[in-house]
C-alpha positions as CSV (number, residue, x, y, z in Angstrom):
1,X,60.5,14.3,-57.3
2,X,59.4,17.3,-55.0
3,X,61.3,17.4,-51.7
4,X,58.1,18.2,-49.9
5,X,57.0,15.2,-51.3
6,X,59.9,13.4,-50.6
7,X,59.4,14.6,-46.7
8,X,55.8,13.4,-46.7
9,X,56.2,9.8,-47.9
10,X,59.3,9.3,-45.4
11,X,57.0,10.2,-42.3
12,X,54.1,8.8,-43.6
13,X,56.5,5.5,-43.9
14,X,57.9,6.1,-41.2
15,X,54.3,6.0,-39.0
16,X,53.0,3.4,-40.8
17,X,56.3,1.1,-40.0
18,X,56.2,1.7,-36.5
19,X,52.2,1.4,-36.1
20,X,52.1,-1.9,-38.6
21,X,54.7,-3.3,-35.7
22,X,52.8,-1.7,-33.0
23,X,50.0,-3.4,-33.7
24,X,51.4,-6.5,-35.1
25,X,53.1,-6.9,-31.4
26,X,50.2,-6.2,-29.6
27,X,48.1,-9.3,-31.2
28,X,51.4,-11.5,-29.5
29,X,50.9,-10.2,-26.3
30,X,48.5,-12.2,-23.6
31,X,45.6,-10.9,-22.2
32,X,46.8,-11.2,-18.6
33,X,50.1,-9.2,-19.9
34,X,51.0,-6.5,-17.1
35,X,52.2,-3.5,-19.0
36,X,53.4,-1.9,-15.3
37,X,55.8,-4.5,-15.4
38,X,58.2,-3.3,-17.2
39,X,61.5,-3.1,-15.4
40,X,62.7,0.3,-14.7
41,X,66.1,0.0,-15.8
42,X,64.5,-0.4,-19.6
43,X,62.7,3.1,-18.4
44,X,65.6,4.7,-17.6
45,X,67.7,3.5,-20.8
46,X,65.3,3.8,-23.2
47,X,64.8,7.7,-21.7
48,X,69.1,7.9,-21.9
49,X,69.1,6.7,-25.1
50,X,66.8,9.2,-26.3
51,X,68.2,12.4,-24.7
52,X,71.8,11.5,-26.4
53,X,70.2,11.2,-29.8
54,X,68.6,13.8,-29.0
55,X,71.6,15.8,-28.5
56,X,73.6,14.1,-31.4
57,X,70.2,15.6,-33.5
58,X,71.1,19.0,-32.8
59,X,74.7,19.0,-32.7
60,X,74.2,17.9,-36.4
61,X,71.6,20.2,-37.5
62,X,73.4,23.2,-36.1
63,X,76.4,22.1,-38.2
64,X,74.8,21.3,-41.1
65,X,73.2,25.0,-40.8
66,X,76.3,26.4,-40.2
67,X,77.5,25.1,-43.6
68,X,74.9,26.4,-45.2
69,X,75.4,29.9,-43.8
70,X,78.3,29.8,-44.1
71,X,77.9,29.1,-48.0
72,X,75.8,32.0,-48.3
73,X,78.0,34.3,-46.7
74,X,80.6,33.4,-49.2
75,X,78.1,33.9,-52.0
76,X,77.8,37.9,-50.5
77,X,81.7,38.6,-50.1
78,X,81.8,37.5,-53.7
79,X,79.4,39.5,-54.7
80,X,80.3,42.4,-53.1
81,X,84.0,42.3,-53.9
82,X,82.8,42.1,-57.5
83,X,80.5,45.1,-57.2
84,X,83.6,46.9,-55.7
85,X,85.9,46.4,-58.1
86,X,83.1,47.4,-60.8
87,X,82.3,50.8,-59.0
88,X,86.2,52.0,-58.0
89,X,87.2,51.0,-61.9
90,X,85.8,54.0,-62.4
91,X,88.4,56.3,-62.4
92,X,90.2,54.2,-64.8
93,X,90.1,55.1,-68.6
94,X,86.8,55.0,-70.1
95,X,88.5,51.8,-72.4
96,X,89.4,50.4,-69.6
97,X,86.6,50.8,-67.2
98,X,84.5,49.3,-70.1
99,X,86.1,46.2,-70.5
100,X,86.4,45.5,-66.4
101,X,82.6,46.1,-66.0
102,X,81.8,44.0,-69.0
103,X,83.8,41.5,-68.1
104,X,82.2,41.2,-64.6
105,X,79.2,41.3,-65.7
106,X,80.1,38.5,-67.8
107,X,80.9,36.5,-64.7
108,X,78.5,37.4,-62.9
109,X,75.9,36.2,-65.7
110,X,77.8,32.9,-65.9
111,X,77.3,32.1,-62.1
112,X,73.2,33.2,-61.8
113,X,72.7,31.4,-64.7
114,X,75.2,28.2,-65.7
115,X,77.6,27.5,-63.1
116,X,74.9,27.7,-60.2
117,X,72.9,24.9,-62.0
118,X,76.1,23.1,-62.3
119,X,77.1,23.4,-58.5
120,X,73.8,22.0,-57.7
121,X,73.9,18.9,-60.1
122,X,77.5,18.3,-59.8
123,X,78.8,19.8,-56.6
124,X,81.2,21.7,-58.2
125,X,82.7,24.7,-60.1
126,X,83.1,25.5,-63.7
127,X,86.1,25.9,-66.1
128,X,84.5,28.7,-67.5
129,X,83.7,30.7,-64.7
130,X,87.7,30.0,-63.7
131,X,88.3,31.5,-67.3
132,X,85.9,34.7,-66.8
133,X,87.5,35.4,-63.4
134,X,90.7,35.1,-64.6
135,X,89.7,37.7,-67.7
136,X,88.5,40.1,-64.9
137,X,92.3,39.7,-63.2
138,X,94.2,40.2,-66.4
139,X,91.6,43.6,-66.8
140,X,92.5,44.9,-63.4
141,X,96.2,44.1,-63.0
142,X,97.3,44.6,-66.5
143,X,96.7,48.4,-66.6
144,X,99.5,50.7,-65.5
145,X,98.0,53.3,-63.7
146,X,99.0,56.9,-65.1
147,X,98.3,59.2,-62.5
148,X,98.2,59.4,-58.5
149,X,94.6,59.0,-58.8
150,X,94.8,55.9,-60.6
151,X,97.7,54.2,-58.4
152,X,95.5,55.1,-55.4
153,X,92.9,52.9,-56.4
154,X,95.0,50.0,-58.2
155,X,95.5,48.0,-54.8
156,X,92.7,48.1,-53.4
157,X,91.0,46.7,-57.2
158,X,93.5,44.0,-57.0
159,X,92.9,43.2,-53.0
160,X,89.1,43.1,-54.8
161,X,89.5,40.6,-57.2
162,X,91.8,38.6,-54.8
163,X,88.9,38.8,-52.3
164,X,86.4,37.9,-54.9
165,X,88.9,35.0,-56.5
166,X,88.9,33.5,-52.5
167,X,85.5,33.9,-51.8
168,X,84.6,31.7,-55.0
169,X,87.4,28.9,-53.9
170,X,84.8,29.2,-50.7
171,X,81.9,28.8,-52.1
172,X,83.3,25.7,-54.5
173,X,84.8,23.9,-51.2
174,X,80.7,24.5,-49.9
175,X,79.1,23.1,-53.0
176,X,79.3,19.3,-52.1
177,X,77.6,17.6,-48.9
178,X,79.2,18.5,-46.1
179,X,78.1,15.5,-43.2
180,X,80.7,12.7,-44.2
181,X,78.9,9.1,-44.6
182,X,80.3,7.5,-41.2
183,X,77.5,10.2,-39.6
184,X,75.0,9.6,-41.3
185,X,75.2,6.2,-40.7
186,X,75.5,7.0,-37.0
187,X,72.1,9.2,-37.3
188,X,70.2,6.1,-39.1
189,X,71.2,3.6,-36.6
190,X,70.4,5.7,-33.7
191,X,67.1,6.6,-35.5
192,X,66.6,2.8,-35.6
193,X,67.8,2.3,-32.3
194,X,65.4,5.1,-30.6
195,X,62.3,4.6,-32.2
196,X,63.0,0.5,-31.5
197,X,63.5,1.0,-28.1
198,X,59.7,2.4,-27.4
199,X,58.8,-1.0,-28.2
200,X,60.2,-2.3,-25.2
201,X,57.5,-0.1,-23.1
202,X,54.7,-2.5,-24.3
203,X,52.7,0.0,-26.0
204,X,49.2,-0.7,-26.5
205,X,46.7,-0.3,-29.3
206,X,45.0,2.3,-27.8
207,X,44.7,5.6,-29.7
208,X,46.8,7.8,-27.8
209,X,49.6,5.5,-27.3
210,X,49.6,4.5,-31.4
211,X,49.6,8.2,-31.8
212,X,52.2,9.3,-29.9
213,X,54.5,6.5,-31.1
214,X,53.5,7.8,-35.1
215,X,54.2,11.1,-34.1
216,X,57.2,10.5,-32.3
217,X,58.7,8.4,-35.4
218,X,57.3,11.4,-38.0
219,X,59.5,13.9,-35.9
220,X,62.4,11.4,-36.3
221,X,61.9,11.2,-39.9
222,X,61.8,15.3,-40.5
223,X,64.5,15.9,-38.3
224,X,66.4,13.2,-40.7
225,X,65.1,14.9,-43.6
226,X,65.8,18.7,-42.4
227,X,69.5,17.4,-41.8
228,X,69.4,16.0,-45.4
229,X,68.1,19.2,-46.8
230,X,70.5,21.5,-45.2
231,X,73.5,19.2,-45.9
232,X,73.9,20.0,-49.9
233,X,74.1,24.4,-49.4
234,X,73.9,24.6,-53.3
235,X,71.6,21.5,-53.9
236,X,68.4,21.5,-52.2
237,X,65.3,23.2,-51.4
238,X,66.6,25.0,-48.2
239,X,69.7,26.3,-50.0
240,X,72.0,29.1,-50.3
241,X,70.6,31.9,-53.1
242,X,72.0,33.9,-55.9
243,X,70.2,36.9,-54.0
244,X,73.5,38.6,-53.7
245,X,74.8,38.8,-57.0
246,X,70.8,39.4,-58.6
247,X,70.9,42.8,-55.7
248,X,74.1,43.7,-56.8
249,X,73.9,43.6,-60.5
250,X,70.2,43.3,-61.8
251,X,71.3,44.0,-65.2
252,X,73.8,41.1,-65.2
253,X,71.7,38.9,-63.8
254,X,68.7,38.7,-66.4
């Protein structure tokens, strides 16, 4: 199922609930029902009550965006440490330059294409991408340089693949959700909780009152869902790209 679609049903649901009970309340309710008096102290919670979900909102949308920055950012250090270690094999042997750039791009080819599908479905890495990275080690660090040249540029190719080998351990650690279940059964409750509470203002069934209370329920449900989206980086719609790797090496990447 689409995740737009997914979005639309949960606030279309989520404005038909709390109009069906708006309305169903409102056929209770006695005609010489005052709505002006409602205490103030159910005022002033119910506007409390909002303001810290409010805040609670935000706090977890800017960590669940964090996350998925932070994902993406170790999708580009990989990348780049892995274009890095293909352009500076280059003074290597043409043998040996051959064999490091194939086998990178052999990596490379298995994360666009395998072990990203994998990360999404399964929230993890692969054994064969392990395998392939290790390949790419045993290129680099296996070859006894045999001039100055060579030695100058055999650390930094091996700080490369170290960098490229951590930055992959990142971006595994990143593939799962990231909001642990006690949270989000803190955001559905206070989700409950707000949009239950506009209740106790005695809303009427006039149409700016019903509309305010579906709109304020359909913001609810997208804020729910745009926390959702954001909290798989590898998973879901909004989600962290193999843009780096595709810019980096286009032949690879086909």
């Amino acid at each position: 199922m689409s995740e737009w679609l997914v979005l639309t049903l949960a606030m279309a649901s989520a404005c038909a609930v709390v109009l069906t009970i708006a309305i169903l309340n409102n056929r209770r309710i006695g005609e010489d029902d005052d709505p002006s008096e409602t205490p103030d102290v159910i005022e002033y919670m119910t506007m409390m009550i909002g303001v810290v979900y409010a805040i609670v909102l935000g706090l977890a949308i800017a960590g669940v965006w964090e996350g998925r920055s932070a994902a993406q950012e170790s999708v580009r250090l990989e990348a780049q440490a892995l274009h890095e270690v293909r352009a500076r094999s280059s003074v290597y042997p043409a043998e040996v330059r051959d064999r490091i750039r194939t086998d990178v791009d052999a990596y490379v080819s298995h994360v666009v294409h395998d072990e990203w599908r994998t990360m999404s479905a399964h929230g993890s890495l692969t054994d064969r991408g392990t395998l392939l990275l290790d390949r790419v080690r045993a290129d680099v660090t296996g070859y006894e340089p045999r001039t100055d040249h060579e030695g100058q540029a055999y650390q930094p190719l091996v700080d490369q693949v170290a960098a490229a080998d951590d930055a992959r351990s990142s971006r595994g650690q990143s593939a799962g959700a990231t909001m642990p279940g006690v949270v989000w059964f803190g955001l559905i409750t206070g989700a409950l909780v707000t949009v239950g509470l506009i209740f106790t203002l005695q809303i009427r069934r006039t149409f700016r009152e019903l509309l305010l209370a579906g709109l304020f329920s359909a913001l609810i449900a997208f804020l729910l869902f745009l926390i959702w989206d954001f909290d798989s980086p590898f998973g879901r719609g909004i989600s962290a790209t193999t843009a780096p790797f595709v810019d980096l090496f286009p032949h690879a990447a086909r």
